[in-house]
ZAMARGU-4260 file (C-alpha; in steps of 0.2 Angstrom, whole numbers, plus 5000, padded with zeros to 4 digits):
<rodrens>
0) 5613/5439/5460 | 5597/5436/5473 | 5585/5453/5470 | 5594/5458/5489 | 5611/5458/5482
5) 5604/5467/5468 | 5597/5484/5479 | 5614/5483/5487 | 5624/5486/5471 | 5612/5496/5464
10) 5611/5508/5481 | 5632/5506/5481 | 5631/5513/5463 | 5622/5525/5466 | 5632/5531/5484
15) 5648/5532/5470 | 5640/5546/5461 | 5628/5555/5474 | 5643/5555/5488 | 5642/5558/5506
20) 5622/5556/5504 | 5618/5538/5508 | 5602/5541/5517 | 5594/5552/5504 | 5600/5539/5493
25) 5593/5525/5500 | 5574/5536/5504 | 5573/5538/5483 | 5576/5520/5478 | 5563/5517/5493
30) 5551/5529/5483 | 5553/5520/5469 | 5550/5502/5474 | 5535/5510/5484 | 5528/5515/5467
35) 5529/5531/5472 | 5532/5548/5461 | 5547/5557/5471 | 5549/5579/5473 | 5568/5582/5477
40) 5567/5601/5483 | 5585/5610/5486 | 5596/5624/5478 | 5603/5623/5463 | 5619/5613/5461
45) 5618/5599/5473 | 5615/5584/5461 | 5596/5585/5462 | 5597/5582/5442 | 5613/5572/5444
50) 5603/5559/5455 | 5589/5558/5443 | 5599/5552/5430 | 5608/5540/5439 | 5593/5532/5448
55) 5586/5529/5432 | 5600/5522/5422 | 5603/5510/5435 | 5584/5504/5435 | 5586/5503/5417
60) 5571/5512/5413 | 5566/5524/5397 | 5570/5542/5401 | 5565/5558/5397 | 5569/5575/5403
65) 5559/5591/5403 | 5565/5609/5407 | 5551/5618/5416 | 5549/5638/5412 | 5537/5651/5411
70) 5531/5648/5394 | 5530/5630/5395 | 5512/5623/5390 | 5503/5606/5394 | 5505/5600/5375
75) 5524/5603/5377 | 5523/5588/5390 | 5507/5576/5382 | 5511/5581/5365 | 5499/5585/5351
80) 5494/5579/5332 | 5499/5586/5319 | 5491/5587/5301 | 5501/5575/5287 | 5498/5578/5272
85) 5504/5563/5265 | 5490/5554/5275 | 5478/5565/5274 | 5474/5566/5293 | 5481/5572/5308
90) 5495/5563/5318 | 5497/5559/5337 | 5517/5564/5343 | 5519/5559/5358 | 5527/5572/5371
95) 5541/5568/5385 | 5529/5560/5397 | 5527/5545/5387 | 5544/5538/5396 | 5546/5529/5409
100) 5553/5541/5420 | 5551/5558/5419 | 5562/5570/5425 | 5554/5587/5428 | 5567/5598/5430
105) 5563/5614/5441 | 5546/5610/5440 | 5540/5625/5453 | 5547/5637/5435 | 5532/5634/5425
110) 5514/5640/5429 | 5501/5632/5437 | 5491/5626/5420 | 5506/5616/5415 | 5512/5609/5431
115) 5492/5603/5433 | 5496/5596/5416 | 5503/5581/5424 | 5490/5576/5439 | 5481/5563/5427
120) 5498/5556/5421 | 5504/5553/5441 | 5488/5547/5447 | 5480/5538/5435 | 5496/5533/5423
125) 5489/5539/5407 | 5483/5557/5398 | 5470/5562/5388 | 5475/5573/5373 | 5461/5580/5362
130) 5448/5568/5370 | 5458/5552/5369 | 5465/5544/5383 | 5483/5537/5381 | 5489/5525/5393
135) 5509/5528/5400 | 5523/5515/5400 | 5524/5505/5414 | 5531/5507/5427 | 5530/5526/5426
140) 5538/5537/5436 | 5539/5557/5439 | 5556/5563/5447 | 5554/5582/5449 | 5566/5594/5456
145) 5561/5611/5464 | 5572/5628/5469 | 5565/5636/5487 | 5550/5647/5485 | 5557/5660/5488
150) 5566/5661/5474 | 5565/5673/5459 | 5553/5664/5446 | 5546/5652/5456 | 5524/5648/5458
155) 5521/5636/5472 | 5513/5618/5470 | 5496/5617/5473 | 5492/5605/5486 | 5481/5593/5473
160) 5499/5591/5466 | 5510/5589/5482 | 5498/5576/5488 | 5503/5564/5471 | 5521/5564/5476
165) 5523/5551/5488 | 5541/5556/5496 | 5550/5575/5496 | 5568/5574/5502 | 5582/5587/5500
170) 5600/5585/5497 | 5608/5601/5506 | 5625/5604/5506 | 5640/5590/5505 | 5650/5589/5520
175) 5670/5593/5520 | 5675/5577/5515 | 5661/5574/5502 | 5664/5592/5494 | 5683/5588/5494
180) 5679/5571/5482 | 5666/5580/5471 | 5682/5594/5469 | 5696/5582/5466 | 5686/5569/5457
185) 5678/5566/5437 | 5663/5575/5432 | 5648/5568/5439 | 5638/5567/5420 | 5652/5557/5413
190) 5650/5546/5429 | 5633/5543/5427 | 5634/5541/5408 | 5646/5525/5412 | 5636/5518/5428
195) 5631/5501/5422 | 5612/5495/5422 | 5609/5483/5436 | 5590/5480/5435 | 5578/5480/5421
200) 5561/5486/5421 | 5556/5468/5425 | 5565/5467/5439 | 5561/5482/5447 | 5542/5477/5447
205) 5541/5459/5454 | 5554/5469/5468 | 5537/5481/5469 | 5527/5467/5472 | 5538/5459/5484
210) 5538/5478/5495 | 5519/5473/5493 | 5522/5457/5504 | 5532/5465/5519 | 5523/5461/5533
215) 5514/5473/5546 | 5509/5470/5562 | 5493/5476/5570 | 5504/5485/5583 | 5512/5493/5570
220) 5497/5498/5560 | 5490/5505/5576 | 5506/5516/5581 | 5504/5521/5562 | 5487/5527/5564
225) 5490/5538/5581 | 5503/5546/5570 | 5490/5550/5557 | 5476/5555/5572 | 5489/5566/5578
230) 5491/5576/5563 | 5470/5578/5563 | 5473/5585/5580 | 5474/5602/5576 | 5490/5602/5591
235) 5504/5603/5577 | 5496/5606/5558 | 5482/5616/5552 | 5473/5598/5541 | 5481/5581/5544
240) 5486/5567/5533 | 5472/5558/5523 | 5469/5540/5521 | 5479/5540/5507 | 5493/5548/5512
245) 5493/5537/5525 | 5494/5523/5512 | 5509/5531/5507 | 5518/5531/5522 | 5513/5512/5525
250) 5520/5507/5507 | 5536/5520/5510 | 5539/5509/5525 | 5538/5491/5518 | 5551/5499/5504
255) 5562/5504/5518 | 5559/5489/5529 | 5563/5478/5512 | 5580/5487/5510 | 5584/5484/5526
260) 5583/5466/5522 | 5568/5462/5533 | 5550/5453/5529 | 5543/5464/5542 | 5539/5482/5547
265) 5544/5490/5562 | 5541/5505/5571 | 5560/5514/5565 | 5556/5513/5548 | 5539/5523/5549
270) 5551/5536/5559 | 5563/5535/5545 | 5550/5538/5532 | 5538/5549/5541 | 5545/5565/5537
275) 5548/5565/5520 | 5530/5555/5516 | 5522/5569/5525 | 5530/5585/5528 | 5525/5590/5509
280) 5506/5588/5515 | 5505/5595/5531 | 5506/5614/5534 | 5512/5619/5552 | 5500/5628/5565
285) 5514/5639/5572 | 5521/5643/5553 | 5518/5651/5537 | 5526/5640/5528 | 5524/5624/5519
290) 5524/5610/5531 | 5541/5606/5541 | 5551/5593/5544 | 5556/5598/5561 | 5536/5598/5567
295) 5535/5581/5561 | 5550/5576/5570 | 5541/5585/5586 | 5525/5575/5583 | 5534/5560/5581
300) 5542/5563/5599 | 5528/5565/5607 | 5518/5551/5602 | 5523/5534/5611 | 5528/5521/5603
305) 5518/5503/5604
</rodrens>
């Protein structure tokens, strides 16, 4: 198989597990061949987990999961030496970020120390323990999954953090039809244990490199940058995107356009991506809350396109 027939089976794979969600599903393998870290925010019960499992068995990539709580400290993640006797000095074990991907499971459940823990690890693919730096596997990914803020035992991101995950989507409810497959079907673990691995870690970076070479034209890149000079315009969000979230939602459109099985951008897939590339970084004038999809779907209305 061609690396194009490749995505297909691996998005088809995927869309037999996570059902009834195909464009969610499509937007997380698009974060990854962005080389991007990706935050799925929802309730619980939805298959945020579920997805995490099965995107990173069908990559064929190292995994490691870690439950986030209230007690849970940074060495818990980086890992920490130990004295042994038998050699007579202390010993690095390596913690659960040392994988290449990292599920961070409920990652809005632990405090801010330990969720800060991981800053160095997603921008800079390495962590420094007791004044060593260690680099990460590569490619190294962070899938983290989040509950609403407002619920019980939740502390919010800090922005610093938001800012290194390159794409936020939500699942939401199945419909009818969906829901009525998940009830009458096979538990979705045992599914994912016995998906089959389509791409190895290989693979998965030379199609990084060829997202890399997706063309983009200067039209394009300047409807991108009205889009990024309307959020700095103070009309619809308190501080707009920086330059490199603005990368972000460059290289989460070359994924995009790359999946749809074209060498060049165009203007639908920075629609298509926009919102979950910068919702997470942007912060509403008329809300209190954390920045909304729907404004962005507003801004994205009211600028023209080229």
């Amino acid at each position: 198989m061609n690396a194009k027939q490749k995505i297909q089976a691996l998005l088809n794979q995927l869309n037999t597990v996570i059902v009834g969600k195909p464009v969610q599903v499509q937007d997380c393998v698009a974060c990854l061949l962005a080389g991007g870290h990706l935050l799925i925010e929802d309730v619980p019960g939805v298959g945020k987990t579920t997805l995490a499992h099965a995107l990173s068995r069908s990559f064929g990539l190292q995994f490691s999961r870690v439950q986030f709580t209230a007690d849970l400290m940074p060495s818990d993640l980086t890992g920490v030496s130990i004295y042994e006797r038998q050699k007579e000095s202390f010993v690095f074990h390596p913690g659960p970020v040392f994988a290449q991907v990292l599920l961070a499971d409920e990652i809005n459940r632990a405090s801010p120390r330990t969720q800060s823990a991981l800053l160095e690890a997603m921008e800079e693919k390495q962590v420094t323990v007791e004044g060593e730096t260690r680099p990460l596997p590569v490619p190294f990914f962070v899938i983290a999954t989040q509950n609403p803020h407002d619920q019980l035992g939740t502390y919010s991101l800090p922005e610093s953090q938001l800012d290194r995950f390159h794409m936020r989507i939500s699942l939401g409810y199945p419909d009818r039809a969906a829901e009525r497959q998940l009830l009458g079907g096979g538990d979705r673990r045992d599914m994912v244990e016995q998906l089959e691995t389509l791409l190895t870690p290989h693979d998965l970076l030379e199609l990084q490199q060829q997202v890399l070479q997706v063309y983009a034209a200067e039209p394009l890149l300047n409807y991108l940058q009205d889009l990024i000079a309307a959020t700095r315009s103070g009309q619809w969000f308190l501080q707009g995107l920086s330059p490199r979230a603005g990368i972000a939602v460059m290289r989460a459109a070359r994924a995009q356009a790359f999946l749809s099985g074209r060498d060049y951008v165009a203007p639908d897939d920075l629609v298509a991506v926009l919102p979950q590339t910068a919702a997470h970084r942007l912060v509403p004038v008329t809300s209190a809350g954390r920045g909304s999809v729907e404004q962005v779907r507003a801004m994205l209305e009211a600028v023209p396109l080229p």
